[in-house]
C-alpha positions in Angstrom: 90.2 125.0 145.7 90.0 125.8 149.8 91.2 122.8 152.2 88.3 123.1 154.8 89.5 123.5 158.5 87.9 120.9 160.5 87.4 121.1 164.3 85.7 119.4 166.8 85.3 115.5 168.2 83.1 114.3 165.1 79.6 116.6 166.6 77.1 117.4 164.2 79.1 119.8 162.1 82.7 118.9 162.2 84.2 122.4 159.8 84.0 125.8 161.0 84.3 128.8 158.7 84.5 132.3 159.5 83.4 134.9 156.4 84.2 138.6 155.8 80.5 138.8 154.6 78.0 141.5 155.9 74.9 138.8 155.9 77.0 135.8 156.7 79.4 135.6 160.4 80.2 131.9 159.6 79.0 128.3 158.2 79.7 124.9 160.0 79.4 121.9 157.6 79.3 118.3 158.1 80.8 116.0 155.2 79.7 113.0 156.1 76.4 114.0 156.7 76.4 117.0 154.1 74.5 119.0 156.7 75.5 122.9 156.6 74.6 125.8 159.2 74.5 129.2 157.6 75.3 131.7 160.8 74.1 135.0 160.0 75.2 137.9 161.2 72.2 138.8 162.6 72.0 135.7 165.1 69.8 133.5 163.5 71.2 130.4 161.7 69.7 128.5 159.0 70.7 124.6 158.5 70.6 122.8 155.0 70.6 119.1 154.6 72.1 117.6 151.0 74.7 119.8 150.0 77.7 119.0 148.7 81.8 119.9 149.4 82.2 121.9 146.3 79.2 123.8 147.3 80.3 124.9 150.8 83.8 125.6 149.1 82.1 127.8 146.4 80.5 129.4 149.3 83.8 130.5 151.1 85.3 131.3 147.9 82.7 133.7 146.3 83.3 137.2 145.9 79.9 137.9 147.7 79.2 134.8 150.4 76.1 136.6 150.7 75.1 136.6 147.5 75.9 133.0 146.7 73.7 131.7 149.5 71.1 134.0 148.9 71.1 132.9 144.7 73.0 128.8 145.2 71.8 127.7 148.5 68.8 129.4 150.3 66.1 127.8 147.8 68.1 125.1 146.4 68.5 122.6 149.1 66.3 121.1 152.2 66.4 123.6 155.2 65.1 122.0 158.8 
């Protein structure tokens, strides 16, 4: 299991993660809040409300980050 770097004065997403991914360039997440910001490497971002740690570390962890956002997390949770 991955120890998630944190960074930041406790803004709106608090962990920074940068991926070797070809869709995703990095996620932020917020704990507390379990708020997470998919940055793609196109530009856009995406932001998902009610997901969990383990999720996010699953995320970093995968084999394909891609992949595992695209099939776990794009239609699974809230996105604003």
């Amino acid at each position: 299991m991955h120890s998630l770097p944190i960074y930041g004065d406790g803004g709106d997403f608090v962990m920074l993660i940068k991926l070797k991914s070809q869709l995703i360039d990095a996620v932020e997440y917020n704990e507390q809040r379990r708020m997470l910001r998919i940055c793609l490497v196109d530009g856009s971002k995406r932001v998902f409300s009610e997901v969990p740690k383990s999720t996010v570390e699953d995320l970093i962890s995968a084999q394909s980050p891609g992949n595992y956002y695209i099939d776990y997390i794009r239609s699974q949770f809230p996105r604003h």
